[in-house]
Structure formats: structure tokens, C-alpha cells
N, C-alpha and C positions, 0 to 999 in steps of 0.2 A: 509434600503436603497435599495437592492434589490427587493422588492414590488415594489418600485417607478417606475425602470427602469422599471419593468416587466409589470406595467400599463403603463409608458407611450409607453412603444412598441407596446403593445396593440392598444392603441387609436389609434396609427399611424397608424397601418394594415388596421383600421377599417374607419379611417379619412373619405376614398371617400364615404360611405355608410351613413355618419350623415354631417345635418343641421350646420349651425353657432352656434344653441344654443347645440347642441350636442346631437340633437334627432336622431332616425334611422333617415333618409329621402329617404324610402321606407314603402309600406305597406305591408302586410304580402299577401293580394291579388294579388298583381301582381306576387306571387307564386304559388298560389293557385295548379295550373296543374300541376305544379312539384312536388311540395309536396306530390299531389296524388299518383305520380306513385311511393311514399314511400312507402308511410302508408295505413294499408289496408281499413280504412272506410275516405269517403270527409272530404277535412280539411275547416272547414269555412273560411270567405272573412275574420273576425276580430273573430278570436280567445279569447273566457274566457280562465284564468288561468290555468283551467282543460283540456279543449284541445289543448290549447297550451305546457302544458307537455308533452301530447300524443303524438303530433306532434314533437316536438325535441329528444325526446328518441329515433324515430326512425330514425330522421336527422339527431343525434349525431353518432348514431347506424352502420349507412351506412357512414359519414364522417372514423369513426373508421374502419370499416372495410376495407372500399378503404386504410387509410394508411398501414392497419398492412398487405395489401396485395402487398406494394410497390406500390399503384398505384394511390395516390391521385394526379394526374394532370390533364388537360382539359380534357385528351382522357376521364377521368371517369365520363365526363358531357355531353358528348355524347346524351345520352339518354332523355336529357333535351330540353327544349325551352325555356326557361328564361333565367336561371342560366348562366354565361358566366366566371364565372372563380371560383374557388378552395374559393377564397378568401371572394368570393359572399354568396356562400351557407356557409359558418362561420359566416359573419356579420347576414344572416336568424337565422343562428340556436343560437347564440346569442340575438337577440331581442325577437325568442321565450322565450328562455329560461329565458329572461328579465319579458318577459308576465307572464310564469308558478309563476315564483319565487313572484310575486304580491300577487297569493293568497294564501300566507305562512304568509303573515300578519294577 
């Protein structure tokens, strides 16, 4: 029973970022220059499986690190042009990680 809640809280979080049908309803492009100033090599407009795990390791990576430094809130998005809240870069690195996990099939 607690899964349930735990996904539907989830979905909630992530609601503004997906479609009616429940798709993201953003591309991984319109990250693209953030992304960058992660990861050390360009992340492509549409990401394969493979570099889309490259890319969230390290979006996971800096997600983690801002909390475990107490500092995951706007100030820590500063350094962006897209990204516009905390919430935004999880639903990214979520759909990444939605990409990488593809090519485990």
C-alpha cells in the first residue's frame, strides 16, 4: 500500500512536466545548455540509452550533491538558463533516466 502512495506522490510532483497521456511534455533539447555546464562532453538534442545514462549520473550526481550540501533550492539554479525550479531538473533527470533504463531491455 505504501508503493501506491509513494507513486502517486510522485506523479503529483511531476504532474506539470507530462501530457494528458502521461508522457514528459518537454524535450530533452530544450536542456541541452544546461545539461552542458554538467557534464563534461555535449549532451545531444535526443539522447540514446547510453548517453542518456551519462547524462543523468551526472544530473543525479549534482542533484545529490546540492542536497547533501543543504542547498537544494532556486539559489542552486542560478547558474542555469532553462531550469527554473528544483522540481524541473528531477522531472529531467527522471525522463533521462527513463531513456537510459530503455536500453536494459
Amino acid at each position: 500500500m505504501k508503493g501506491r502512495a509513494d507513486s502517486s506522490n510522485i506523479t503529483r510532483r511531476y504532474e506539470p512536466f507530462r501530457d494528458e497521456r502521461g508522457e514528459w511534455s518537454f524535450e530533452i533539447r530544450e536542456y541541452q545548455a544546461d545539461l552542458n555546464l554538467i557534464t563534461p562532453s555535449d549532451v545531444p538534442a535526443t539522447p540514446s540509452p547510453s548517453e542518456a545514462y551519462r547524462v543523468v549520473v551526472f544530473l543525479e550526481g549534482y542533484i545529490q550533491e546540492k542536497k547533501s550540501a543543504g542547498d537544494w533550492s532556486a539559489d542552486a539554479l542560478d547558474e542555469f538558463n532553462v531550469f527554473t525550479s528544483t522540481t524541473e531538473v528531477e522531472a529531467v533527470a527522471k525522463a533521462l533516466r527513463e531513456i537510459a533504463d530503455r536500453g536494459e531491455n
